[in-house]
C-alpha positions as CSV (number, residue, x, y, z in Angstrom):
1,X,141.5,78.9,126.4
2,X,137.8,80.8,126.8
3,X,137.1,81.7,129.9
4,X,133.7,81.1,131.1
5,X,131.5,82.1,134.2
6,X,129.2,79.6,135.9
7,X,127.3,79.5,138.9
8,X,125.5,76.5,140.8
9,X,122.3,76.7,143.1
10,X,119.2,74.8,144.4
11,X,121.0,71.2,144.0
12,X,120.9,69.0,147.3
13,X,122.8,69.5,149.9
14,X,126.1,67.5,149.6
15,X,127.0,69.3,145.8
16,X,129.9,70.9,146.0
17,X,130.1,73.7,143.4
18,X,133.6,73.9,142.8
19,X,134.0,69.9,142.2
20,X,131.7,68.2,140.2
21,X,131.2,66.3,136.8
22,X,129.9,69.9,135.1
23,X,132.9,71.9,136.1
24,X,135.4,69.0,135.3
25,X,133.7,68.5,131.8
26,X,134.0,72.5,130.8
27,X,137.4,72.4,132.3
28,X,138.7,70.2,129.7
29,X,138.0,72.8,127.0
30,X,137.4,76.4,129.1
31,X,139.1,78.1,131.9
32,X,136.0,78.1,134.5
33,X,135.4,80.7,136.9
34,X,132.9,79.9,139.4
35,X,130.9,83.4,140.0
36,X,128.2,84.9,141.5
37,X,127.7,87.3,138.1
38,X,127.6,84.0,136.0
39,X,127.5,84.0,132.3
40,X,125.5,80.5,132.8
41,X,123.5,79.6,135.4
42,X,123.2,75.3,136.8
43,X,120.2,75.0,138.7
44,X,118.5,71.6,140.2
45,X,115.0,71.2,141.8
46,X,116.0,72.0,145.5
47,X,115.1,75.1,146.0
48,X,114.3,78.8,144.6
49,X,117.5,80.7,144.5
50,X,117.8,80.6,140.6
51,X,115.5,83.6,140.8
52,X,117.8,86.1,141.8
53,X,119.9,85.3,138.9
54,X,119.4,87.0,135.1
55,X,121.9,85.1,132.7
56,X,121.1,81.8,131.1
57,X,119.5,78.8,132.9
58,X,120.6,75.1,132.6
59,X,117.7,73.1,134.6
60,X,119.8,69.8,135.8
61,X,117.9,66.9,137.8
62,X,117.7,63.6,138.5
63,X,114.7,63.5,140.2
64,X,111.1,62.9,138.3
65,X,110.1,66.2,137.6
66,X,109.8,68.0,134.0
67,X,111.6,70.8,132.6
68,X,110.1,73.8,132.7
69,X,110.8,75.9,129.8
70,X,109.5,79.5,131.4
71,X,112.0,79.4,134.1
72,X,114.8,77.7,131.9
73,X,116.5,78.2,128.6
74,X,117.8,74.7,128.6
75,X,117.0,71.7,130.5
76,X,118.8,68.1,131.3
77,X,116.7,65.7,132.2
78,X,116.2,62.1,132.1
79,X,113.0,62.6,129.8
80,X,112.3,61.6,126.2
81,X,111.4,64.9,125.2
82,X,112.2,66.2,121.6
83,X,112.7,69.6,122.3
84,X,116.1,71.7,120.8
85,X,116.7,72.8,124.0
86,X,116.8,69.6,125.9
87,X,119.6,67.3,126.3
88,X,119.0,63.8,128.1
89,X,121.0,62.9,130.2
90,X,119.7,60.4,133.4
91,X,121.3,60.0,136.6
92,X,122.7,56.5,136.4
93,X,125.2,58.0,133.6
94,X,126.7,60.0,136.7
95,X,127.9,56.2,138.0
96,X,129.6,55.4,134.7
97,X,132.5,57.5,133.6
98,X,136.3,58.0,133.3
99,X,136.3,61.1,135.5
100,X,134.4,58.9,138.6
101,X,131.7,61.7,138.9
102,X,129.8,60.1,141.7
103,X,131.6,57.4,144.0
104,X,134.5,55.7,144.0
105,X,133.1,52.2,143.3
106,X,131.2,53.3,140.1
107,X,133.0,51.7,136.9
108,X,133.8,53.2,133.6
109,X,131.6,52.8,130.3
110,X,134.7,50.4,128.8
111,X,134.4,48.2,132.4
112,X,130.4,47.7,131.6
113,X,130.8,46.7,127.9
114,X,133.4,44.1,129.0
115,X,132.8,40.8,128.0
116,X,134.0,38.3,130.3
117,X,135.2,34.4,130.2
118,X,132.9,31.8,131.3
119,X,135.0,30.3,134.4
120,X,135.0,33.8,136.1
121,X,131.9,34.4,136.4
122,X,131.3,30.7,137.3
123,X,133.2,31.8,140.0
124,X,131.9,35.1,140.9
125,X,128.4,33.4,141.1
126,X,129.6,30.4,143.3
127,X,131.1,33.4,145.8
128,X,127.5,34.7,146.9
129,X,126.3,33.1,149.5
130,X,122.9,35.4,150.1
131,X,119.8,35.2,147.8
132,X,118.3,38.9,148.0
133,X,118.6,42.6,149.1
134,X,117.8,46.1,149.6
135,X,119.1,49.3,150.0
136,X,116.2,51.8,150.7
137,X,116.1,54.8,152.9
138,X,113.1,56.8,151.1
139,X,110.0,54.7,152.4
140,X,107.6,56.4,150.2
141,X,107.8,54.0,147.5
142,X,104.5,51.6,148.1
143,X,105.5,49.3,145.4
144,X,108.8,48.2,146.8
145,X,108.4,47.9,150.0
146,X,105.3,45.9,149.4
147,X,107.5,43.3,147.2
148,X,110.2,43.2,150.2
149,X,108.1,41.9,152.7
150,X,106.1,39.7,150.4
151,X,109.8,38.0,149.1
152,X,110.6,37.9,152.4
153,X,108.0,35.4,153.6
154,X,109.4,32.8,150.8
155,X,113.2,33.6,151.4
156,X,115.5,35.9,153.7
157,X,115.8,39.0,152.1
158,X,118.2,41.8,153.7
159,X,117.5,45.2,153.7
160,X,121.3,47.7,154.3
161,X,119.3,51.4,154.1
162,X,117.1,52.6,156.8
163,X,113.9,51.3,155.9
164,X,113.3,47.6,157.2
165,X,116.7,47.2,158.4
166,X,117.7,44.3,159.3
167,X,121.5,44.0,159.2
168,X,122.4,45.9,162.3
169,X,122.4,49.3,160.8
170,X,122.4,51.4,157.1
171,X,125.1,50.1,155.8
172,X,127.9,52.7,154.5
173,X,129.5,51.1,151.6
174,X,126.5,49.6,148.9
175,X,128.5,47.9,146.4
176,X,130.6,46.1,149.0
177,X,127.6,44.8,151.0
178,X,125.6,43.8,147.9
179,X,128.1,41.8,146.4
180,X,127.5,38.7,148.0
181,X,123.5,38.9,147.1
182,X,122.5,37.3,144.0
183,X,119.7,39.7,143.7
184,X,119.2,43.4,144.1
185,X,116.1,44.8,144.5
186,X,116.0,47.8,142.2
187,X,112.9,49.9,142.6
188,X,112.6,53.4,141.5
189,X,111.2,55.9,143.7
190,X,108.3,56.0,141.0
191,X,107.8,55.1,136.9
192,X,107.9,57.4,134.7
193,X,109.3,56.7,130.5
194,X,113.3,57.8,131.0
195,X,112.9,57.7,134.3
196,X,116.0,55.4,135.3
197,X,118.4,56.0,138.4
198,X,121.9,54.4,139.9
199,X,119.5,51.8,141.4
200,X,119.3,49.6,138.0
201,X,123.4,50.6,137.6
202,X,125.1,49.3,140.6
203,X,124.4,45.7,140.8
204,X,125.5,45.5,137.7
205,X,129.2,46.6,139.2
206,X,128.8,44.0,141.6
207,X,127.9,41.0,139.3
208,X,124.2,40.8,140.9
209,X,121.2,40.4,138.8
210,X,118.9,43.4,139.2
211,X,115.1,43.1,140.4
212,X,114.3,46.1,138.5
213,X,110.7,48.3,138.1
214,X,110.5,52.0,137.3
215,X,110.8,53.3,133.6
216,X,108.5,51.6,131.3
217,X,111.3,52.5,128.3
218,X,113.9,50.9,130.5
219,X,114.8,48.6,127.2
220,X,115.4,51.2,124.9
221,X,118.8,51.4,126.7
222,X,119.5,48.6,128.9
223,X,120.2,44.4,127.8
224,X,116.6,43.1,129.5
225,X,118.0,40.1,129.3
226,X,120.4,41.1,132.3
227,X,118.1,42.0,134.5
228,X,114.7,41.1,135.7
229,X,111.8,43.7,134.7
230,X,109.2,43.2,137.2
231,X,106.6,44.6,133.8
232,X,107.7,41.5,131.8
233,X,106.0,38.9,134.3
234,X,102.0,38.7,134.6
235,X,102.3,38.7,138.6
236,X,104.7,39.2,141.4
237,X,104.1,35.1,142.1
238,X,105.7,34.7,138.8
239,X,108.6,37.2,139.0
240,X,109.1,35.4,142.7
241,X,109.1,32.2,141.0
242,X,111.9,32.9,138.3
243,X,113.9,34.3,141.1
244,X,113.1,30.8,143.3
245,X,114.5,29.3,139.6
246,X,117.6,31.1,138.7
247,X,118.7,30.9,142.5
248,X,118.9,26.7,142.0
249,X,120.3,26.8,138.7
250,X,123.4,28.3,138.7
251,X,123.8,27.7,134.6
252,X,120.4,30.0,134.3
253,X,122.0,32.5,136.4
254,X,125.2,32.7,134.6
255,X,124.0,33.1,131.1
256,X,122.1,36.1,132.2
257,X,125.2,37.7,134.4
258,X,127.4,37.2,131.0
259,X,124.8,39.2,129.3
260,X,125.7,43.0,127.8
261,X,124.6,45.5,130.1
262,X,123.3,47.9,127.5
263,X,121.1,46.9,124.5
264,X,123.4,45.4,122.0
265,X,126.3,46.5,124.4
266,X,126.3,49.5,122.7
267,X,127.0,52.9,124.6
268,X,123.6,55.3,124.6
269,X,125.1,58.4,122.4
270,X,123.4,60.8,125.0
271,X,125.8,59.9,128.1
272,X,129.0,60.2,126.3
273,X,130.7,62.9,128.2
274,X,132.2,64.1,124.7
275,X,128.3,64.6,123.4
276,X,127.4,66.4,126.7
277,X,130.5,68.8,126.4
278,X,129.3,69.1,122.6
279,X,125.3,70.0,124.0
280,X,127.2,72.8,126.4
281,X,129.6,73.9,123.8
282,X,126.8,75.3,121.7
283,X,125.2,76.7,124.5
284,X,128.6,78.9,125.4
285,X,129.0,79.7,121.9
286,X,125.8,81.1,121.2
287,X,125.3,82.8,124.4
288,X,125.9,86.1,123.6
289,X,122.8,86.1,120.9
290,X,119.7,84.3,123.2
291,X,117.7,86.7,125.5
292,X,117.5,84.5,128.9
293,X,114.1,83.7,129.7
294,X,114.8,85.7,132.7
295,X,115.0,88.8,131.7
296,X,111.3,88.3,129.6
297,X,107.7,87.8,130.4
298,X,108.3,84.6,130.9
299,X,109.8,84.7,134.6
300,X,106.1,85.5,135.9
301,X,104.6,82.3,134.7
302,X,107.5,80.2,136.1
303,X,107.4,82.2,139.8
304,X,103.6,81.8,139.5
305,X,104.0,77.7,138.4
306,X,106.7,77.4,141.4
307,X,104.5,78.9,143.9
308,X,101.6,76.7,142.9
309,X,103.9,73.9,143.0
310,X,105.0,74.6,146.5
311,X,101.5,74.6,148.0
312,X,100.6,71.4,146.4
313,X,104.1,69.9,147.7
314,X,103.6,71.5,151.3
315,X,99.8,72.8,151.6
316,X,97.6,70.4,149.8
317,X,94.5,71.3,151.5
318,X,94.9,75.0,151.0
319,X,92.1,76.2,148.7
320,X,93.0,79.7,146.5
């Protein structure tokens, strides 16, 4: 078995670099070595450190922010980029998997192209007794907060994260509490095309029909039929009234919880872990013939582009 050298840095806080879907993924076909003279270099969007390191750069995030190609010889994003050094892979993919990459309630991709029989989910539905939640702890999202409190003059709608709580306090386990909720709220942070997060994912493993807005090309991938794209309706008074409609006709709501999660219930290719070992594979393999970016011209532009990008994060009324 090769042995390999990788190193991890600027991903948030709770990332553990010794346990994590990355290492587990190379592990199954390289003896990894976790080193601080790495032969490939992991970096996220948290942080600066990656400078101090020469070897090849693997740009990871989940966030909505682009690749940059002068600080990075490959990137995975969630973007629809074509681009030979790009590999999509989103974040809700991290919540479906055999190796249980995120939390131990998220589901394999066999559980999610499951089929089931009529009479049990007639008697999943019948078990929730709440109409409509949210989980939300990042209050800068306008869009959703805005829908909350306008659903939530027509029909309770309880909020588990910090924002708008009213439950008695975040909750700590999501997929337990949103269970018995018929609806899920499921706002991105922002929209963006590719931009798609665990929010659409997880009521999905709890039977609940997601409330969904975010990536415009959220039907490339996903069964819209499933969920409820706040996009397809002409106004929030008509994506409140399909709600008010599905919520008294338990047939209605059924047919669209025995939907296929993804489009066709067929897997995306891009989130099969054997695909992204295949994308890192090549990557190993040619290592030893690709001059990193950082050790070219090309490191000054991407310093210069993170600085800039720091005072418009953290000064934005500093004039140069």
């Amino acid at each position: 078995m090769e042995t390999i050298k990788i190193q991890f840095c600027d991903f948030w806080p709770e990332f553990d670099n010794h346990d994590n879907y990355f290492t587990k993924l190379l592990s199954e076909k390289y003896h990894v070595q976790i080193s601080e003279k790495p032969d490939i270099l992991f970096y996220s969007c948290f942080g600066s450190n990656h400078f101090k390191y020469n070897c090849i750069r693997i740009f990871y995030t989940g966030e909505n922010v682009r690749p940059d190609f002068t600080g990075c010889d490959y990137a995975m994003t969630f973007d629809h980029i074509d681009h030979l050094h790009h590999f999509r892979v989103p974040y809700y993919s991290f919540y479906i998997t055999n190796k249980n990459k995120v939390t131990g309630t998220s589901k394999t991709l066999e559980e999610l192209t499951s089929l089931r029989r009529k009479d049990e989910l007639e008697a999943i539905w019948k078990s929730k007794s709440k109409f409509c939640c949210m989980v939300v702890s990042n209050g800068n999202s306008k869009k959703r907060l805005n829908f909350f409190k306008k659903l939530s003059t027509i029909k309770q709608v309880d909020s588990g994260g910090r924002i708008y709580n009213n439950v008695g306090g975040p909750v700590k386990d999501k997929i337990n509490f949103i269970k018995d909720y018929k609806f899920v709220l499921s706002f991105e942070n922002a929209s963006y095309p590719g931009y798609v997060t665990e929010k659409i994912i997880e009521p999905f493993f709890a039977d609940c029909i997601p409330v969904y807005w975010g990536d415009p090309l959220v039907g490339k991938e996903f069964n819209s039929k499933r969920f409820l794209n706040y996009s397809d309706f002409v106004s929030e008074d008509a994506l409140i009234s399909k709600m008010l409609e599905i919520d008294k006709n338990p047939d209605l709501a059924i047919q669209i919880i025995s939907e296929p999660v993804f489009l066709e219930n067929t897997i995306p290719e891009n989130i099969k872990d054997e695909n992204i070992l295949k994308f890192l594979s090549k990557i190993i393999s040619t290592r030893s013939t690709l001059v990193p970016v950082a050790r070219t011209h090309k490191k000054y532009l991407h310093v210069f582009k993170e600085a800039l990008r720091y005072l418009k994060v953290y000064m934005p009324n500093y004039i140069i």
